[in-house]
C-alpha positions in Angstrom: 62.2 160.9 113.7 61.9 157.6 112.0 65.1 156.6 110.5 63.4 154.0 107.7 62.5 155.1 104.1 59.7 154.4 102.3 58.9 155.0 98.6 55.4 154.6 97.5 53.7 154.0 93.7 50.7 154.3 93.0 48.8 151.5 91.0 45.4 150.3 89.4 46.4 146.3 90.2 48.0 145.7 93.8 48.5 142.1 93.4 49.6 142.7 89.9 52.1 145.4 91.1 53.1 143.3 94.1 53.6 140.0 91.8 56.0 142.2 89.4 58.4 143.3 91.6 58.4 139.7 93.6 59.2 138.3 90.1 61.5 140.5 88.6 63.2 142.3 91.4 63.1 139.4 93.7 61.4 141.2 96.9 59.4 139.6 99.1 56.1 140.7 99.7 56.2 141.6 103.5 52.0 142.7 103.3 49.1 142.6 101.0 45.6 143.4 101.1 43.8 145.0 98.1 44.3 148.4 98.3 48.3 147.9 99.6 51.3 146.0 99.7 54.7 146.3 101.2 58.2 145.0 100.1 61.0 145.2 101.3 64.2 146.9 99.3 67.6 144.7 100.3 69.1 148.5 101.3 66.1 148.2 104.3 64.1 151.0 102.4 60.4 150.0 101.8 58.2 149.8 98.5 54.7 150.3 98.8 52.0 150.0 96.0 49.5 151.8 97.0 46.0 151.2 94.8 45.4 154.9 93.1 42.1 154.8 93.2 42.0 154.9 97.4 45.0 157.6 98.1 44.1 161.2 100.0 44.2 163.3 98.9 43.5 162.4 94.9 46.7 161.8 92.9 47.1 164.0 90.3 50.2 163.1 88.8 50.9 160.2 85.9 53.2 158.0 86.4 56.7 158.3 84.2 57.6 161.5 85.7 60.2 160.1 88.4 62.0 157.0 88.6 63.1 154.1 91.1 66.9 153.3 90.4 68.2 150.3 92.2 72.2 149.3 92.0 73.6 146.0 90.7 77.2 144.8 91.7 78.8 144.0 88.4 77.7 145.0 84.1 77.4 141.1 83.6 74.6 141.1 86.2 73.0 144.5 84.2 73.4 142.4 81.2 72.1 139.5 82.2 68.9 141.4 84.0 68.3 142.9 80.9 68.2 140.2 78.6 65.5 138.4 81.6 63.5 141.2 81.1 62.7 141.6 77.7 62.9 138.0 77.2 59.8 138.1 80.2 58.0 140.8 78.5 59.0 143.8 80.5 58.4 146.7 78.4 62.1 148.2 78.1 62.8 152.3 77.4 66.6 152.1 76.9 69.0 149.4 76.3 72.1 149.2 78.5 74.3 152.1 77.6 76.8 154.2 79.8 76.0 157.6 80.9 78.2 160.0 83.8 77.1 157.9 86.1 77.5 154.6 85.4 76.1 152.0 83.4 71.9 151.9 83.2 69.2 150.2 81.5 65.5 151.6 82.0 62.3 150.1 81.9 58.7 150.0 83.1 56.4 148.5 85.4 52.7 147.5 84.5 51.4 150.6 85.7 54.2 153.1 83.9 56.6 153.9 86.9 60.2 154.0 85.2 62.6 151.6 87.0 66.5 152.1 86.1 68.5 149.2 87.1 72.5 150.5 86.8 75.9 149.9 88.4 77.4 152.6 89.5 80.8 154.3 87.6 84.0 153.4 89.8 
């Protein structure tokens, strides 16, 4: 059994999607052609964007109805990606706030898929 993870969105743009994350989450692009691309997640997990239009079978669900949630070591760092983010133009759900399970802020990619960026409660 394959012991590495991969998560997989589906978009309309793959370069787009791809250039996004690069930018704003800082992974490298590991492959890209136009109807995929890979990155790589610093826990070793994998991202994939896959195009929507070429998955089987169809996709039926829109995105928004699950989230990717990726830790940050310290609130400055939250604070700080926040404020690069709207400044950027990321469209942003929720503000930093505090919630059971640490502290979160939420936003969205081009294509809808919620992202919460948070650092876990001690």
């Amino acid at each position: 059994m394959s012991t590495t993870v991969f998560a997989i969105l589906y978009v309309t743009e793959v370069r787009r999607s791809a250039q996004f994350y690069a930018d704003h989450l800082g992974l490298p692009i590991l492959e890209e052609s136009p109807g995929f691309a890979m990155l790589a997640l610093p826990s070793g997990a994998m991202l994939g964007l896959w195009i929507k239009g070429g998955v089987q079978p169809a996709v039926t669900a829109a995105p928004g109805g699950s989230e990717l949630a990726l830790t940050l070591p310290d609130e400055a760092t939250l604070h700080a990606r926040h404020q690069e983010w709207a400044a950027a133009g990321v469209t942003i759900l929720s503000a930093p706030m505090t919630m059971d399970f640490g502290t979160s802020f939420t936003a969205v990619d081009p294509d809808g898929h919620r992202l919460r960026l948070f650092v876990p409660a001690m």
